[in-house]
N, C-alpha and C positions, 0 to 999 in steps of 0.2 A: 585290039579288042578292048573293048570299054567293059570292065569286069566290077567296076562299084555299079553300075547301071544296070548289068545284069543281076549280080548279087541284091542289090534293093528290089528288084521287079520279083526276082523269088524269094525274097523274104514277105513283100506287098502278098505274094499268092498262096504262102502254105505257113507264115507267121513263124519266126525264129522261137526255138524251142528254150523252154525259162532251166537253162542249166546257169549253176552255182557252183562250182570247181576248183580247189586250193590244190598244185599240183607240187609234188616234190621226186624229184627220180637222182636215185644215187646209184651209178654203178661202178665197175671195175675200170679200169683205165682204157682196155680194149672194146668195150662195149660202149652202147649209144647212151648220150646220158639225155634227159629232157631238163632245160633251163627255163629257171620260171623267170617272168617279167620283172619288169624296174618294180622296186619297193620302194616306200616311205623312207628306208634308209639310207637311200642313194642321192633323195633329197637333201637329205639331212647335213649327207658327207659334202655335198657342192654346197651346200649354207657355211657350214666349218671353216671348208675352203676360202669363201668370200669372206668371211667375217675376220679371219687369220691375216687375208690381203688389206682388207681398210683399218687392220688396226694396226699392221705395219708400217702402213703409208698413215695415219694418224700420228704414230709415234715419230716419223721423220720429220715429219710437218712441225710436231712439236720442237724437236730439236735443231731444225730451220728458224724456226720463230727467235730463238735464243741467238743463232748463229748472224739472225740479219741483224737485228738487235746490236750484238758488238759489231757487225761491219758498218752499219751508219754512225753507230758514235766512233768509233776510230778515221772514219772518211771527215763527220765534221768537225773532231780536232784538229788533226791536221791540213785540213781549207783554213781552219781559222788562221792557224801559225803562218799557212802561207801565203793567205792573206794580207796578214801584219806586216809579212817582211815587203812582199812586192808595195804595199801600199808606204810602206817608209821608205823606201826609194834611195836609201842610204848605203853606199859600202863605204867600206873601210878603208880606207886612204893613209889612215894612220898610220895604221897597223903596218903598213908596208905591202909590197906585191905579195910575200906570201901571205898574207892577212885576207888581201883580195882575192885569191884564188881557193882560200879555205871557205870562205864563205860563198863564192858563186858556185863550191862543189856541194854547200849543204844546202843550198837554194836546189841542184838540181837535184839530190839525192830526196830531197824533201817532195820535189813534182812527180820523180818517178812512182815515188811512193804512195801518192795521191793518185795518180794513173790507173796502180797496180790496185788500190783498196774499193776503184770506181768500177774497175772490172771484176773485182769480184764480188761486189755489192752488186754489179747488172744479171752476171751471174746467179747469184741467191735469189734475185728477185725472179727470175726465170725457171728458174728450177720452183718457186715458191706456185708461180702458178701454173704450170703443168700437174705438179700435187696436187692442185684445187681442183683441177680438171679430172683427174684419176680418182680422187675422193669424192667427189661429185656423182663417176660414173659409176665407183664400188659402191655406193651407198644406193643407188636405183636397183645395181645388179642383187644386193643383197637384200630389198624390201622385196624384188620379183621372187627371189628362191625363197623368203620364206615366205610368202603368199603361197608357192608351189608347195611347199612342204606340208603347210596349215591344208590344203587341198586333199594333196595326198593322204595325208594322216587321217583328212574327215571320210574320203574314199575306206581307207583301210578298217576306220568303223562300223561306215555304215555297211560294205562286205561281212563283217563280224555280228553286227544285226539280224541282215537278212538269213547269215546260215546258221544262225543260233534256233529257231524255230525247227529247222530240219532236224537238230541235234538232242533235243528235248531240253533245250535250254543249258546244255552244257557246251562250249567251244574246246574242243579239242585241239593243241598245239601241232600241227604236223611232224612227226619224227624221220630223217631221212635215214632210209636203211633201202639196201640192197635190193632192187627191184622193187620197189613199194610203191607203192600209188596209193595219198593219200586223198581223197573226194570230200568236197564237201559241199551239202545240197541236194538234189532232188534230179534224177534222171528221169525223162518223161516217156521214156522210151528203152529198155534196157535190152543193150545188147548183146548178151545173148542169148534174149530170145529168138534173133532173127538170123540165127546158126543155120547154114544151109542154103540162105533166102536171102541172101547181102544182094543188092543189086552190082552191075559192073562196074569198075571204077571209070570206064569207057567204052566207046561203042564201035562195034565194027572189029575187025583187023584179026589176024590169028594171036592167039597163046601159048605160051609155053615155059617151062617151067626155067627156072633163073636162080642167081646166087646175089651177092651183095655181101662184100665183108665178113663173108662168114656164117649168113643168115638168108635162108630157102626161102624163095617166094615167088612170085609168080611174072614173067612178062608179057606184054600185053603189045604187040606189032602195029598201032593205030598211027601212022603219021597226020600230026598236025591236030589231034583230036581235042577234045577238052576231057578234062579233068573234073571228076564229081566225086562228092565223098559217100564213102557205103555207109554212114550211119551220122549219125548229129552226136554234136559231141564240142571240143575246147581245140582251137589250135595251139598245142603246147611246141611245135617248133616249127619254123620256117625259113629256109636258108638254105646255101650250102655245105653238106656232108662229104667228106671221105669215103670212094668210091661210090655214094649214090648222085653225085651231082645235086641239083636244088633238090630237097629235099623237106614233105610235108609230114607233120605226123600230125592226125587227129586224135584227141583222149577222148574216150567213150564212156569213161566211169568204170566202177569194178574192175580198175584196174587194167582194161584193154586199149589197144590201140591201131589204127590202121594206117602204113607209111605208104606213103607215095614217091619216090624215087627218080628223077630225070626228068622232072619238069623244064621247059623253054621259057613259061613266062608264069607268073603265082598271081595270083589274084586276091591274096590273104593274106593277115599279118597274125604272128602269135598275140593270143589274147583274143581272136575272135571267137563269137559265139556262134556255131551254125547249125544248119538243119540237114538232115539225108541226101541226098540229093544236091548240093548245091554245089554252085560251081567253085574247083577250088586253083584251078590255072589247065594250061594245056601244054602237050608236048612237041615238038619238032619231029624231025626225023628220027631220033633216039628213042630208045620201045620207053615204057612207064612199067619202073617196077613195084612191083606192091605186096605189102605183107600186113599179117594179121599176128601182134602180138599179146600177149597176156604177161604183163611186168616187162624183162628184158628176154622172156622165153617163146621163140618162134612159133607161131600154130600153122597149121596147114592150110594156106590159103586157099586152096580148092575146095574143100567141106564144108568152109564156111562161106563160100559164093555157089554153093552147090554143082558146081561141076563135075 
């Protein structure tokens, strides 16, 4: 089911409604909490991040640099010594056979050695440029996150612009406390007004009444149906929950909210803006449970769909 293609053709026909919503939900351990989206800060912490990576590998590098440093001057002293000796072409005859054999042991003690300073000279140079490669790539990854971040922050702004007008020119900081829903912005449509007169979250199939973790609502028998929301509103979660399976919740403002429960496939991501009526996924053979909250405290979802 192509669900951006439908959600564009109903927003093309009844125009996505101008809600403005800063959400924050703190509750008790046992209860549903609602989690607000990625913030500027998370930006910020993956900048920290990369910035802490290239300047580690900056610092090695640096200390590379030193280290190659002494391995070429230590490799070209001793080429030059052994140089000298192979090119004088001289033993020691004099000296006697121990004489000869002291010196054909520092000729080889002298090649291994030159061996050993060339391998770790190829070494250094090796490790030298994979850093350059790694400094290279940190330095791309961290002009990209802070580009992100300068983004998000101008996002987090201009947010704080738009809801400043609603607010009479004061911004309120959101306080999380226990059930609270903090709004910010303009409902164009307040729910509940339309207490009573919710349309169905689906069409067709018997009802009847259900539980969830703890929390009375209603189930709805429709296989394979789709999934519409009874009011316009922010999706503040979409995923899955503990004993509801995929699980939607839309925020309505003034603090209410309407959960969807055992969805098969979601057609929404938290953060979307939507309208009444829209589609927000569908269920399989598993019923769609659904409730009508105010904070973390259950309402009676039958009164308020008029049943």
């Amino acid at each position: 089911m192509d669900f951006e293609r439908r959600r564009s053709w109903f927003r093309a026909a009844l125009g996505a409604p101008a809600l403005l919503v800063s959400v924050l939900v703190s509750a008790q351990p046992s209860s549903l909490v609602v989690a607000p989206t990625i913030s500027a800060g998370n930006h910020a912490s993956n900048l920290r991040q990369a910035e802490a990576a290239l300047a580690a590998i900056e610092a090695e590098s640096t200390q590379l640099e030193q280290s190659l440093a002494g391995a070429r001057a230590t490799v070209a002293r001793r080429g030059r010594i052994l140089y000298r000796i192979r090119r004088a072409g001289a033993l020691p005859f004099a000296g006697g056979f121990d004489s000869l054999l002291s010196h054909l042991s520092r000729v080889e003690r002298l090649e291994r050695l030159v061996r050993n300073d060339l391998e770790s000279l190829a070494y250094l140079e090796r490790r030298e440029a994979a850093l350059g490669e790694q400094a290279t790539e940190t330095r791309a990854r961290v002009e990209q996150l802070r580009e992100e971040a300068s983004s998000a922050q101008r996002r987090a702004q201009e947010r704080v612009a738009l809801t400043t007008p609603w607010m009479g020119g004061n911004v309120v900081a959101p306080v999380p406390a226990y059930g609270q829903i903090v709004v910010r912005g303009a409902q164009p449509e307040r729910f509940t007004a339309r207490r009573g007169s919710l349309p169905l979250p689906v069409r067709g199939g018997a009802i009847r009444s259900g539980e969830r973790d703890g929390a009375a609502g209603l189930e709805f028998l429709s296989p394979n149906a789709e999934v519409t929301a009874v009011g316009a509103g922010r999706i503040a979660f979409s995923r899955p929950y503990r004993g509801y399976g995929h699980l939607i919740i839309v925020e309505h403002g003034e603090g209410y909210f309407s959960l969807y429960g055992g969805l098969q496939e979601a057609g929404v991501a938290e953060g979307d803006v939507i309208a009444r009526g829209e589609l927000l996924g569908s269920v399989g053979s598993a019923p769609l449970f659904f409730e009508v909250r105010e904070g973390t405290r259950t309402l009676d979802a039958r009164s308020w769909l008029g049943l």
